[in-house]
KEDODREN-511099 format. One record per residue: x, y negated, z of N, C-alpha, C, O in turn; chain; residue in one letter. Coordinates in steps of 0.1 Angstrom, whole numbers. Example, Ala and Ser with C-alpha at 12.3 -4.5 7.8 and 13.67 -1.06 7.14 Angstrom:
2
<pt n_px="132" n_py="57" n_pz="78" ca_px="123" ca_py="45" ca_pz="78" c_px="132" c_py="33" c_pz="78" o_px="142" o_py="33" o_pz="85" c="A" r="A"/>
<pt n_px="128" n_py="22" n_pz="71" ca_px="137" ca_py="11" ca_pz="71" c_px="129" c_py="0" c_pz="79" o_px="134" o_py="-11" o_pz="80" c="A" r="S"/>
***
This chain:
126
<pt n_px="-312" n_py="799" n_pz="-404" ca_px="-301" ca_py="790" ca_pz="-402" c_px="-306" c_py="776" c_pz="-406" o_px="-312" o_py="774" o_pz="-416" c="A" r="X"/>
<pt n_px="-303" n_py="768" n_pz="-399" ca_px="-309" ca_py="756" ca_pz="-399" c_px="-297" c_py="743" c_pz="-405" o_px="-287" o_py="739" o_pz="-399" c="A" r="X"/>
<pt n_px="-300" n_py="738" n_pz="-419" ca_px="-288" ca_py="733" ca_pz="-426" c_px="-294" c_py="720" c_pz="-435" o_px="-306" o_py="720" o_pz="-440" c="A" r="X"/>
<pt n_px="-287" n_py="712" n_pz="-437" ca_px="-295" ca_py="696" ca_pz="-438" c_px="-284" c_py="694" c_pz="-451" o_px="-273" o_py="689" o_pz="-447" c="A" r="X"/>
<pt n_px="-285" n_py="696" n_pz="-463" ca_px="-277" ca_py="692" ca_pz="-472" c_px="-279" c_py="680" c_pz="-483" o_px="-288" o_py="681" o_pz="-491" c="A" r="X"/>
<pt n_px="-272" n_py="670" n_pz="-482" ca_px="-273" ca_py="658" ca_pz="-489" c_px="-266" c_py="655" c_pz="-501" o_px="-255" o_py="661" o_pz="-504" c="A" r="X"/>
<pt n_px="-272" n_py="648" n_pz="-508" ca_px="-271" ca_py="651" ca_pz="-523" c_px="-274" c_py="643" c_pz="-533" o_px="-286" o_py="641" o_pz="-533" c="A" r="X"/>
<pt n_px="-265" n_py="634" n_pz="-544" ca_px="-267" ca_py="624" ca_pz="-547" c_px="-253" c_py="614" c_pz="-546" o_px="-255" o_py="603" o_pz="-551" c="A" r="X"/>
<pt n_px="-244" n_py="616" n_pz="-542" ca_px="-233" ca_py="607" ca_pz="-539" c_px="-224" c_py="607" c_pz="-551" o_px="-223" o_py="618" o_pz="-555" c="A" r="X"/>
<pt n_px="-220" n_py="601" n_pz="-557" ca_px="-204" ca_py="598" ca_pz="-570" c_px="-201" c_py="587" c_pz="-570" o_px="-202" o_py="578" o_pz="-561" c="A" r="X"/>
<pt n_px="-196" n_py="586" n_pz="-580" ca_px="-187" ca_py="575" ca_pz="-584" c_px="-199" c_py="562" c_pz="-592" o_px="-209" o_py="565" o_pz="-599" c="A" r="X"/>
<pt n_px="-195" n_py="551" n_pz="-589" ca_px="-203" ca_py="539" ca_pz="-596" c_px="-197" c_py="526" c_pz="-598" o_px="-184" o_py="526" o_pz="-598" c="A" r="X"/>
<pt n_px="-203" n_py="517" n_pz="-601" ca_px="-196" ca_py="502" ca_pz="-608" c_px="-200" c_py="497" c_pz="-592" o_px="-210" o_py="502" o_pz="-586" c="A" r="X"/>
<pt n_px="-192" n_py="488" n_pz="-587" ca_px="-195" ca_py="479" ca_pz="-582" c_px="-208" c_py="468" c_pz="-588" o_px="-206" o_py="462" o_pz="-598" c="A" r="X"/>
<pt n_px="-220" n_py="468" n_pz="-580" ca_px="-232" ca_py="462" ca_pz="-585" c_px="-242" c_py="472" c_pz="-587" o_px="-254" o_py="468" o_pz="-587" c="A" r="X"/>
<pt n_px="-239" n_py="485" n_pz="-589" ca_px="-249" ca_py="495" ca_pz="-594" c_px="-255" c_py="501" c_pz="-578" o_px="-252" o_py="498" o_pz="-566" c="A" r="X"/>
<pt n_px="-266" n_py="513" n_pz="-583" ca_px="-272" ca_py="515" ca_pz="-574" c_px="-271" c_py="533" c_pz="-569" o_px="-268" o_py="540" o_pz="-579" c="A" r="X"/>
<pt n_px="-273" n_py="538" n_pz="-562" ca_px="-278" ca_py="552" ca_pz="-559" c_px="-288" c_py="558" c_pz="-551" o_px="-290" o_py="552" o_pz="-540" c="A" r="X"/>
<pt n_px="-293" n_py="564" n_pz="-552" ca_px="-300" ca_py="574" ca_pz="-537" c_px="-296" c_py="587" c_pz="-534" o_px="-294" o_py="597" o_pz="-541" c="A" r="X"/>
<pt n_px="-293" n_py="585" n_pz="-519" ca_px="-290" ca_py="593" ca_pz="-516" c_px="-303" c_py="608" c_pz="-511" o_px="-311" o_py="605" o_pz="-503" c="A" r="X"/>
<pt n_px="-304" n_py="622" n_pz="-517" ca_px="-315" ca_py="625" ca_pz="-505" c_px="-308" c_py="636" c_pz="-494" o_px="-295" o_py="638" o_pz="-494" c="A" r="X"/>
<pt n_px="-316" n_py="642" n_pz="-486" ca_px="-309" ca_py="648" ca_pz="-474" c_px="-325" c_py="659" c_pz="-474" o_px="-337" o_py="657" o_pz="-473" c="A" r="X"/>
<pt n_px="-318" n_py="671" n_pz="-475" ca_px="-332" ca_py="680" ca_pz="-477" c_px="-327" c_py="692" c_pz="-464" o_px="-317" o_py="698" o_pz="-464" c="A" r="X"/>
<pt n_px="-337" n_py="694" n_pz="-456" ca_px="-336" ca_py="701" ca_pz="-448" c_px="-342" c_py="716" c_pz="-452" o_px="-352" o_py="718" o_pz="-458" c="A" r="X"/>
<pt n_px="-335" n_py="726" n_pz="-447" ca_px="-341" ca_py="743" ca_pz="-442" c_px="-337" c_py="745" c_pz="-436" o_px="-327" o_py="739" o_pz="-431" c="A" r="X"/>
<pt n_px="-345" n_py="760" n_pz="-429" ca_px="-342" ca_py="766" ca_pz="-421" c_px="-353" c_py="759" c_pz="-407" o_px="-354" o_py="765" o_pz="-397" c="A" r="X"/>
<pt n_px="-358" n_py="751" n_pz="-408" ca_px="-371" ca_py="748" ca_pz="-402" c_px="-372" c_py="732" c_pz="-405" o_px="-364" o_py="724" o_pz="-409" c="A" r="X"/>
<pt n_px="-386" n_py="730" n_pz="-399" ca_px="-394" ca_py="714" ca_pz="-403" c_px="-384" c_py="701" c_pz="-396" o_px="-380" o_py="705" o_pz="-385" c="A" r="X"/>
<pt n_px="-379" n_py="690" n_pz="-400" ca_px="-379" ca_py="680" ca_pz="-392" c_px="-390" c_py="670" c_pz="-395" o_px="-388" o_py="658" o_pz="-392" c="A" r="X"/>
<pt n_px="-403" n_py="675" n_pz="-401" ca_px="-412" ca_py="661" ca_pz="-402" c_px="-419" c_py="661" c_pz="-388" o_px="-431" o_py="664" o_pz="-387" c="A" r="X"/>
<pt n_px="-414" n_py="660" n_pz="-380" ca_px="-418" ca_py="652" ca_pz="-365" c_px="-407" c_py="648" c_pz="-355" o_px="-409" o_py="648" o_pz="-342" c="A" r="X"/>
<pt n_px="-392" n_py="645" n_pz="-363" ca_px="-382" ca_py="645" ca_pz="-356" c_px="-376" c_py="633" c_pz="-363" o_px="-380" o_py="631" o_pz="-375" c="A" r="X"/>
<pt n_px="-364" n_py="619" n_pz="-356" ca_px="-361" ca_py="611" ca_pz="-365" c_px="-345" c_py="614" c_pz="-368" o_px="-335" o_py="616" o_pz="-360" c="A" r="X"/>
<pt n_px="-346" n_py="614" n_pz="-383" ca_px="-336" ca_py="615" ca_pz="-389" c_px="-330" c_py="599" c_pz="-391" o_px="-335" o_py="588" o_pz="-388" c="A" r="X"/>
<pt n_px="-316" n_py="605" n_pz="-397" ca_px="-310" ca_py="584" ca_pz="-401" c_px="-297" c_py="594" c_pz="-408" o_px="-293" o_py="606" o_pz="-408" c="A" r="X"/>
<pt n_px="-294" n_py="581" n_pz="-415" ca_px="-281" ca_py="581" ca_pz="-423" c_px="-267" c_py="576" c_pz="-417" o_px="-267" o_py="566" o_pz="-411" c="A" r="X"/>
<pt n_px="-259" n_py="582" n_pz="-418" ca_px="-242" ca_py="578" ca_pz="-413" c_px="-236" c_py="577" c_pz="-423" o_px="-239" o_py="584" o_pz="-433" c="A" r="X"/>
<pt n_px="-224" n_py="567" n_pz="-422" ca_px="-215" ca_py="571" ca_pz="-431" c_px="-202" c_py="568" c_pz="-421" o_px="-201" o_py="564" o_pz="-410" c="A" r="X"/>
<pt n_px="-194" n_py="571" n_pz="-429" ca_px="-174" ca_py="573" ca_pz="-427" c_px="-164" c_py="575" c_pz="-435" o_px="-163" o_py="581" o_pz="-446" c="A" r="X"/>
<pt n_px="-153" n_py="565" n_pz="-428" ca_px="-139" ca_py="563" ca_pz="-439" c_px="-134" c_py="569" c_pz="-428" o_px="-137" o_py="571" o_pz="-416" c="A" r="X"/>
<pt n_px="-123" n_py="574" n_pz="-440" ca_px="-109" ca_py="576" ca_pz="-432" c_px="-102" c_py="569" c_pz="-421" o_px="-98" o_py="558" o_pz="-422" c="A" r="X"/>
<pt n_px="-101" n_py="577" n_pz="-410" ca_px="-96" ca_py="568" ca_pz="-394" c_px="-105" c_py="566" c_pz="-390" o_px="-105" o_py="564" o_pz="-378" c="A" r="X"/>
<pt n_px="-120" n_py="563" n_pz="-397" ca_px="-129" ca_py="554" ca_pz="-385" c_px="-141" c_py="568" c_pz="-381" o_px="-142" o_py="579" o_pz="-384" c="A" r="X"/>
<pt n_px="-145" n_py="560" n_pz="-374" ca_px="-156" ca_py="572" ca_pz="-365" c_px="-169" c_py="570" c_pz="-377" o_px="-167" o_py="564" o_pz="-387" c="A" r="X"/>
<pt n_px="-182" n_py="576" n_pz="-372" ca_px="-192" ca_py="573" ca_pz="-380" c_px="-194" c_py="564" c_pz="-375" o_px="-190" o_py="560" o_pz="-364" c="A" r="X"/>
<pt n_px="-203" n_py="557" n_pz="-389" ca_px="-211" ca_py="542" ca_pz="-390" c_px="-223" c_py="541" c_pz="-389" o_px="-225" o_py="542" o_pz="-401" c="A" r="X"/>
<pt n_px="-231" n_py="540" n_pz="-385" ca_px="-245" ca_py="541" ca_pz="-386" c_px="-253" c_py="528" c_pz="-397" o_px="-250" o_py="516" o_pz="-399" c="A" r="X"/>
<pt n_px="-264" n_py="539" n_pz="-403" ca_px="-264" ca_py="530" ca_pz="-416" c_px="-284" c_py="524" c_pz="-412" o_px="-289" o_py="513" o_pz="-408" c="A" r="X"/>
<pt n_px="-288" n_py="537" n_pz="-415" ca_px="-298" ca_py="533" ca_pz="-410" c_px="-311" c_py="548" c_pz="-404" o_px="-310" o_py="558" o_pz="-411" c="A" r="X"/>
<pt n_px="-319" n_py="547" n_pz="-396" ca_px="-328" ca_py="558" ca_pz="-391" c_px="-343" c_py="555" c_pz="-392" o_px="-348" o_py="544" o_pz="-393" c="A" r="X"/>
<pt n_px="-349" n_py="563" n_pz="-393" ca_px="-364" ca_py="564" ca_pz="-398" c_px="-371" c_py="575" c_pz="-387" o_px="-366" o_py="585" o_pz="-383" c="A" r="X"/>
<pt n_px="-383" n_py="569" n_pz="-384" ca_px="-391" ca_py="575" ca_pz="-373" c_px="-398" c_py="588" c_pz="-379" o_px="-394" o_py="589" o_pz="-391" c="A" r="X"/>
<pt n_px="-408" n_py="598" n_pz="-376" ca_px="-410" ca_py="608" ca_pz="-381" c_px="-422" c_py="608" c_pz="-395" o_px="-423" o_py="616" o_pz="-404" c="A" r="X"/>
<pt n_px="-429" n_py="596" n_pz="-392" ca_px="-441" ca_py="594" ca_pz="-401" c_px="-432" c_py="586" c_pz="-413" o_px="-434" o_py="587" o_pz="-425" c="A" r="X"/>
<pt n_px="-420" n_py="579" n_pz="-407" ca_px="-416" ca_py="566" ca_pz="-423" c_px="-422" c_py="553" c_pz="-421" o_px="-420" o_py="543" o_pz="-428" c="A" r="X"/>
<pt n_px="-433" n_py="553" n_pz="-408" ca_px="-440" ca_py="539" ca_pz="-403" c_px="-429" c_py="530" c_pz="-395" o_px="-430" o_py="517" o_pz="-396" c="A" r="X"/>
<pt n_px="-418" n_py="534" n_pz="-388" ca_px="-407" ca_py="531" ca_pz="-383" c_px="-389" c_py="530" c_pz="-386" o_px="-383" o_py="541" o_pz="-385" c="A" r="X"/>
<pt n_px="-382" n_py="522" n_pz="-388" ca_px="-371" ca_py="522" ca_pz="-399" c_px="-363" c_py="511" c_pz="-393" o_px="-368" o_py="500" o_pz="-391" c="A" r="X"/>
<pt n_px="-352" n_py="515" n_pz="-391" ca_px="-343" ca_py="507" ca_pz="-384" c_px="-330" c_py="506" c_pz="-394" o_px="-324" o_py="516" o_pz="-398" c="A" r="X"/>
<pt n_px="-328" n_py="496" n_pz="-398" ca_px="-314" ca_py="495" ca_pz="-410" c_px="-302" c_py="486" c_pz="-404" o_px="-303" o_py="474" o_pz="-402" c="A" r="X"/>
<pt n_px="-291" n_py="493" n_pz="-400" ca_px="-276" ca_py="484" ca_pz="-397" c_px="-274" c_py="468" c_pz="-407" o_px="-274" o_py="468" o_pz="-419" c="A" r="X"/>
<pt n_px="-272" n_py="459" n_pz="-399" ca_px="-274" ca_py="444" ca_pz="-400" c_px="-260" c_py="443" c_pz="-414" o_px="-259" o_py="434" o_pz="-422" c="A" r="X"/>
<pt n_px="-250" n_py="456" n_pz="-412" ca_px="-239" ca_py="456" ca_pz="-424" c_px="-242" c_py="453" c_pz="-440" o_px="-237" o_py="446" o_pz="-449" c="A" r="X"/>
<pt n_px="-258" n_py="465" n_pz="-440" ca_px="-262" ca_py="468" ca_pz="-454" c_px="-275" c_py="462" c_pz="-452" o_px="-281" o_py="467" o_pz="-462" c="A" r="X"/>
<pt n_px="-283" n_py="455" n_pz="-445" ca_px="-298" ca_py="452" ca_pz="-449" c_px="-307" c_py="451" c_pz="-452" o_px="-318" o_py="453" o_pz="-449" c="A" r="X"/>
<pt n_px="-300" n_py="444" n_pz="-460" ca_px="-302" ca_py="434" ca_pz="-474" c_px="-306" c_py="450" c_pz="-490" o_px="-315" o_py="450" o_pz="-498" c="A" r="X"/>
<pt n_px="-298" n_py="457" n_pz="-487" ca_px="-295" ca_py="463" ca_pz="-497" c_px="-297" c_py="481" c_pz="-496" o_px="-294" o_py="492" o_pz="-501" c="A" r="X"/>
<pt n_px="-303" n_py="477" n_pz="-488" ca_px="-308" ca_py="496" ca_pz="-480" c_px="-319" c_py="499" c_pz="-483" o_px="-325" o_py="489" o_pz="-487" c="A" r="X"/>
<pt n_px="-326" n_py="509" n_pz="-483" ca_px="-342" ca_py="512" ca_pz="-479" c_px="-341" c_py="528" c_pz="-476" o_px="-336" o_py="535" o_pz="-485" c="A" r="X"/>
<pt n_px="-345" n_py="535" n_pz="-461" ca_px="-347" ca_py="548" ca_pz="-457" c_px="-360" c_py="547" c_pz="-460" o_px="-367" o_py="537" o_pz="-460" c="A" r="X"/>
<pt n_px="-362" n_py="563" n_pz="-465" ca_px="-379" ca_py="567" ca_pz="-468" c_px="-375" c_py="583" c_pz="-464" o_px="-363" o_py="587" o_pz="-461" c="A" r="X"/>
<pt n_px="-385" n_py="589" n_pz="-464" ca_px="-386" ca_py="602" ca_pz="-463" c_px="-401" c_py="610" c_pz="-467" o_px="-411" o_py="604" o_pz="-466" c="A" r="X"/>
<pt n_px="-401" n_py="623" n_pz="-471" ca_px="-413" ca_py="630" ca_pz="-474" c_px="-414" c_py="639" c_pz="-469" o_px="-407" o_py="648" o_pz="-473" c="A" r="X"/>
<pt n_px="-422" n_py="643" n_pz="-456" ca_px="-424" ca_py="652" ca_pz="-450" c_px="-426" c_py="664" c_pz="-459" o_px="-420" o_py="675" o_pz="-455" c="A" r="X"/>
<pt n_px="-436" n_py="663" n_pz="-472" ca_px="-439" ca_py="676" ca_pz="-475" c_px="-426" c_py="684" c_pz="-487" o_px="-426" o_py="692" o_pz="-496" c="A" r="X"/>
<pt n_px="-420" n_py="677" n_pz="-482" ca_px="-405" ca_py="680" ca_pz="-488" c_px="-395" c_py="680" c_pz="-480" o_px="-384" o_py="683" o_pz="-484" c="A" r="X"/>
<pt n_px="-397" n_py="678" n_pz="-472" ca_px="-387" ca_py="679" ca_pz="-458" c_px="-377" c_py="674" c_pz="-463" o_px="-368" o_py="682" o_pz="-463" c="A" r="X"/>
<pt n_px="-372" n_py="661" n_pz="-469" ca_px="-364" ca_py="654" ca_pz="-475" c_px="-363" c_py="643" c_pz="-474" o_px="-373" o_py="637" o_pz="-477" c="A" r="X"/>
<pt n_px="-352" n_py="635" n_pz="-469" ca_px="-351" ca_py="622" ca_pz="-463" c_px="-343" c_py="612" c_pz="-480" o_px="-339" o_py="618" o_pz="-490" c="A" r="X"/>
<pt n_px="-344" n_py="599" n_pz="-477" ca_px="-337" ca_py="598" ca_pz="-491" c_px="-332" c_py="580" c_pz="-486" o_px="-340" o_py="572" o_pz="-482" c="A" r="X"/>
<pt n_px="-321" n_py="579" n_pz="-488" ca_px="-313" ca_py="566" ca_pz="-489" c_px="-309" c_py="558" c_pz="-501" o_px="-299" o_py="561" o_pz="-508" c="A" r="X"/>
<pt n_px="-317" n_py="549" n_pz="-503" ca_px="-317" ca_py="539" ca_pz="-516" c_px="-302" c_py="528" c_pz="-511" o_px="-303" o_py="520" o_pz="-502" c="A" r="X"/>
<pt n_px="-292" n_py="529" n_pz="-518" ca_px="-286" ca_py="518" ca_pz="-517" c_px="-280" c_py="504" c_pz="-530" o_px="-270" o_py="506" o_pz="-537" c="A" r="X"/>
<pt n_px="-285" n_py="497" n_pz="-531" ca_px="-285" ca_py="489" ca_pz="-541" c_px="-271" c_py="479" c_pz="-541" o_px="-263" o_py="479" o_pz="-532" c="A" r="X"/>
<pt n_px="-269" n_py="472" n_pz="-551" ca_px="-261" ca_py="460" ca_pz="-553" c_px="-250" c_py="466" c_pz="-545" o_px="-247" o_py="460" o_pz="-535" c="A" r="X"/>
<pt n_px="-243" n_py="476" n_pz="-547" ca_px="-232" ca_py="486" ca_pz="-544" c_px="-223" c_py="474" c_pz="-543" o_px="-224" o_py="464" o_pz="-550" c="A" r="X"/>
<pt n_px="-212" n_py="476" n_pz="-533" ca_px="-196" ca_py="475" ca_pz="-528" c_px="-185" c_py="487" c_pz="-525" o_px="-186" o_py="497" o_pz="-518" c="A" r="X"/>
<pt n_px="-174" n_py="478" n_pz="-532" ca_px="-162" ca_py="489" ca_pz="-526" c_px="-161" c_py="489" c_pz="-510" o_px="-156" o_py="499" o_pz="-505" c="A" r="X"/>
<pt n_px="-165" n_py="481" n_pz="-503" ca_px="-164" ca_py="487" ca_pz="-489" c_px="-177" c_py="495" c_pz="-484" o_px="-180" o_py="496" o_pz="-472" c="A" r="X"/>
<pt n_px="-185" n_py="500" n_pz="-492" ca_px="-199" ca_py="511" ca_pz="-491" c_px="-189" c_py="525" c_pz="-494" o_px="-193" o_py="535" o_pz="-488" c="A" r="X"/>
<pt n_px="-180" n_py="527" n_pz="-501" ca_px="-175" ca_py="538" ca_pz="-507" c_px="-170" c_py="542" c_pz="-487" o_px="-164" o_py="537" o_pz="-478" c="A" r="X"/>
<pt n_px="-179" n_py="556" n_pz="-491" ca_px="-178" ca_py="566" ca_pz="-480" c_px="-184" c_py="580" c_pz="-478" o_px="-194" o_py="583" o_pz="-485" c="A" r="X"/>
<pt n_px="-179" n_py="588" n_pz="-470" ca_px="-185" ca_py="600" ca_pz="-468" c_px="-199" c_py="595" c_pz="-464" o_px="-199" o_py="588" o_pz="-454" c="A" r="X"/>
<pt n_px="-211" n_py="598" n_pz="-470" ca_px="-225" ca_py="598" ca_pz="-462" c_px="-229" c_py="607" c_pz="-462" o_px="-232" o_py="615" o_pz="-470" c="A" r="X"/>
<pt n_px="-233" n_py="606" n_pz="-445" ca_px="-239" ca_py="619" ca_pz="-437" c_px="-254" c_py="617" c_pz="-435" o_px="-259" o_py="606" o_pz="-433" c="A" r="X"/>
<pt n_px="-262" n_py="631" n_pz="-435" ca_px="-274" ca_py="627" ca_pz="-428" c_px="-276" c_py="634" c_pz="-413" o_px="-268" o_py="643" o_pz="-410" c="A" r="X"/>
<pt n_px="-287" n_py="630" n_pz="-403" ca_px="-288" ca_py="631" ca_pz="-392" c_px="-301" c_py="640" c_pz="-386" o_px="-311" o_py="638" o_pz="-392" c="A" r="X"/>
<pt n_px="-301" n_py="648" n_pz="-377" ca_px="-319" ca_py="650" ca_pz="-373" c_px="-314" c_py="653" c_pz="-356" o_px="-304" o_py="658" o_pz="-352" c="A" r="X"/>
<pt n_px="-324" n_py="647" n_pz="-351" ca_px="-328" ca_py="649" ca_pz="-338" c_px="-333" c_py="663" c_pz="-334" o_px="-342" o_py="669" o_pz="-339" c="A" r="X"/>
<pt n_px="-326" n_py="666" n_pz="-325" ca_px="-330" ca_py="682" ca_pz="-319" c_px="-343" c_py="680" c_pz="-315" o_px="-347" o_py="691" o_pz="-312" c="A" r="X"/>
<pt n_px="-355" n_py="671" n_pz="-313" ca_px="-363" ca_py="670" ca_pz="-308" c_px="-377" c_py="657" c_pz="-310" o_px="-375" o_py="645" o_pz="-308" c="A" r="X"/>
<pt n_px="-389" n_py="662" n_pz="-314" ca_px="-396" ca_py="654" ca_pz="-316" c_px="-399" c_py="644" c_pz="-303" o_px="-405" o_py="635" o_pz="-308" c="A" r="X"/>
<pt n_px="-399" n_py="643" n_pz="-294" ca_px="-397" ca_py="635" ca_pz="-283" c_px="-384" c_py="623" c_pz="-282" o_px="-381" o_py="615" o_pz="-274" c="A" r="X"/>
<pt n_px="-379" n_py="626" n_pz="-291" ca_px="-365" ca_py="615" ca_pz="-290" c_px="-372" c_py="603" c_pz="-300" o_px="-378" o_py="605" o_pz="-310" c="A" r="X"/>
<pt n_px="-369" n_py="588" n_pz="-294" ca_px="-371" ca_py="580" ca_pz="-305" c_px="-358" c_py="575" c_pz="-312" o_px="-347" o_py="581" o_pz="-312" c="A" r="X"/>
<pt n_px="-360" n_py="565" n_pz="-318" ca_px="-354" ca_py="563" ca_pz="-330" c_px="-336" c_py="562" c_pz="-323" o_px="-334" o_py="560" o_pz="-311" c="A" r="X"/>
<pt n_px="-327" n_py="564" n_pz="-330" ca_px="-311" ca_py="561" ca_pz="-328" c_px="-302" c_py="559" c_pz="-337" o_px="-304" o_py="563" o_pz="-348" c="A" r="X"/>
<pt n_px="-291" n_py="550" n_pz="-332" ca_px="-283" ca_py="540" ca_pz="-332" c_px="-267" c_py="546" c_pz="-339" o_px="-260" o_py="544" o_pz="-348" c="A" r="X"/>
<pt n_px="-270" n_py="560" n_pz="-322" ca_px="-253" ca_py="565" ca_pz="-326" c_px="-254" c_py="577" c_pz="-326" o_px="-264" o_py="583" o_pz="-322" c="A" r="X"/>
<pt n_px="-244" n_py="583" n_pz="-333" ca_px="-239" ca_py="597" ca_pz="-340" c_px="-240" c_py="601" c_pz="-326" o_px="-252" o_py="596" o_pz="-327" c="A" r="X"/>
<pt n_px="-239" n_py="604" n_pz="-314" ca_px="-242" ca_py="611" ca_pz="-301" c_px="-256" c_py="612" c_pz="-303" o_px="-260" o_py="623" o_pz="-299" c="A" r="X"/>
<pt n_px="-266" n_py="603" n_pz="-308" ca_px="-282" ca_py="606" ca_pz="-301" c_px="-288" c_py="619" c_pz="-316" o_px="-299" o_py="623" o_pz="-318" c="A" r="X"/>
<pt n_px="-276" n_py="622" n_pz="-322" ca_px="-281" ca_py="634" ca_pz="-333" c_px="-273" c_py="649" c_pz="-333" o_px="-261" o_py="650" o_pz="-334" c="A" r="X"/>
<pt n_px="-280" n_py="660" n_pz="-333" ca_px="-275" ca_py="669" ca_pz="-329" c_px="-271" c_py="678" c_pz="-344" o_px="-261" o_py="684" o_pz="-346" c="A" r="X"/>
<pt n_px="-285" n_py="677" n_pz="-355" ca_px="-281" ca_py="683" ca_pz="-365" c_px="-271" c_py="677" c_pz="-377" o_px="-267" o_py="665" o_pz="-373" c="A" r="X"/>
<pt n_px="-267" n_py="680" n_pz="-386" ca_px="-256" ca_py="668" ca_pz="-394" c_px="-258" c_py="678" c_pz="-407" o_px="-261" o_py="690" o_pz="-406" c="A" r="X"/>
<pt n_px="-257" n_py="672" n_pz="-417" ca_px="-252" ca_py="678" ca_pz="-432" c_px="-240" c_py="676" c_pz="-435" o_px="-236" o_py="665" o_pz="-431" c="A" r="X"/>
<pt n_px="-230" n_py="685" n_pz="-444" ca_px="-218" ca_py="685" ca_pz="-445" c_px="-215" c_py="667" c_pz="-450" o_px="-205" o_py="661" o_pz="-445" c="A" r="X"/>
<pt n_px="-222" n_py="662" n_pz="-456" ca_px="-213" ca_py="648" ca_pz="-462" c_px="-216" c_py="651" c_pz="-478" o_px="-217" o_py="663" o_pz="-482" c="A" r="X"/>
<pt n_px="-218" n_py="638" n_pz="-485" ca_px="-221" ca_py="634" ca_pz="-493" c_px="-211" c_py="622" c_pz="-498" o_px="-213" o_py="611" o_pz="-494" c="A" r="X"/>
<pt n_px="-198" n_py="624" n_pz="-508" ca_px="-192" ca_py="610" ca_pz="-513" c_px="-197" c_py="601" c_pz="-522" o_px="-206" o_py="602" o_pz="-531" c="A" r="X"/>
<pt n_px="-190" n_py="592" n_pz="-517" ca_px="-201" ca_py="580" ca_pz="-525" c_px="-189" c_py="568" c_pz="-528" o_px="-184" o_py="561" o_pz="-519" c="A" r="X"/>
<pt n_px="-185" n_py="567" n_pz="-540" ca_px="-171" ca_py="563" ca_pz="-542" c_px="-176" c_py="546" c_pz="-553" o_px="-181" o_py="547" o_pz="-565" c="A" r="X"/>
<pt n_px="-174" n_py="536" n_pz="-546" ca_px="-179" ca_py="524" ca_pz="-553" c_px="-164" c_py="519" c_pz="-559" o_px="-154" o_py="516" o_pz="-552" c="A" r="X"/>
<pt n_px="-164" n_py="518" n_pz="-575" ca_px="-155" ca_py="509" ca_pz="-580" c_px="-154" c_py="496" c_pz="-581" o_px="-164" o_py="490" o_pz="-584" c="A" r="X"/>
<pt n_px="-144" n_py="489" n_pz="-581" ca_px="-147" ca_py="474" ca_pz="-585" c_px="-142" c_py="472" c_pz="-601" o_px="-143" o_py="461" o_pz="-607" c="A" r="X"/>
***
């Protein structure tokens, strides 16, 4: 069974920092591109940011870009989301992503990903 669980989300100060990671089983995604989502209540997913299969390629949403960094370690089949200089509008469910397919390149929106991990909260105080 193939299951992507992410891990790392709580509660923090407004200004502080976390990482997120997203560790996969049930088989490899180090030749597939994963990315990070997140989501409030009412709204659809956000897209935060995606990473190509090597980590040579990395695409970050213009919201957080300043304050993001995706990396990942293949020999850990573990993706990992640094987010720094925290805000109360960051406080969200964050999800991680994988592509059904090493042939797909990098993406944008929650349609171009097929696998998902339950969600990870990530609750920013002021």
């Amino acid at each position: 069974q193939v299951q992507l669980v992410e891990s790392g989300g709580g509660l923090v100060q407004s200004g502080g920092s976390l990482r997120l990671s997203c560790t996969a089983s049930g088989r490899t995604f180090s030749t597939n591109v994963m990315a990070w989502f997140r989501q409030t209540p009412g709204k659809g997913r956000e897209f935060v940011a995606t990473i190509n299969w090597s980590g040579e390629s990395t695409y970050v949403a213009d919201s957080v870009k300043d304050r993001v960094t995706i990396s990942r370690d293949n020999a850990k089949n573990t993706m990992y989301l640094q987010v720094s200089s925290l805000k109360p509008e960051d406080t969200a469910v964050y999800y991680c992503a994988a592509k059904s397919s090493a042939l797909y390149g990098l993406g944008y929106y929650a349609s171009d990903y097929y696998y998902w991990g339950q969600g990870t909260q990530v609750t920013v105080s002021s």
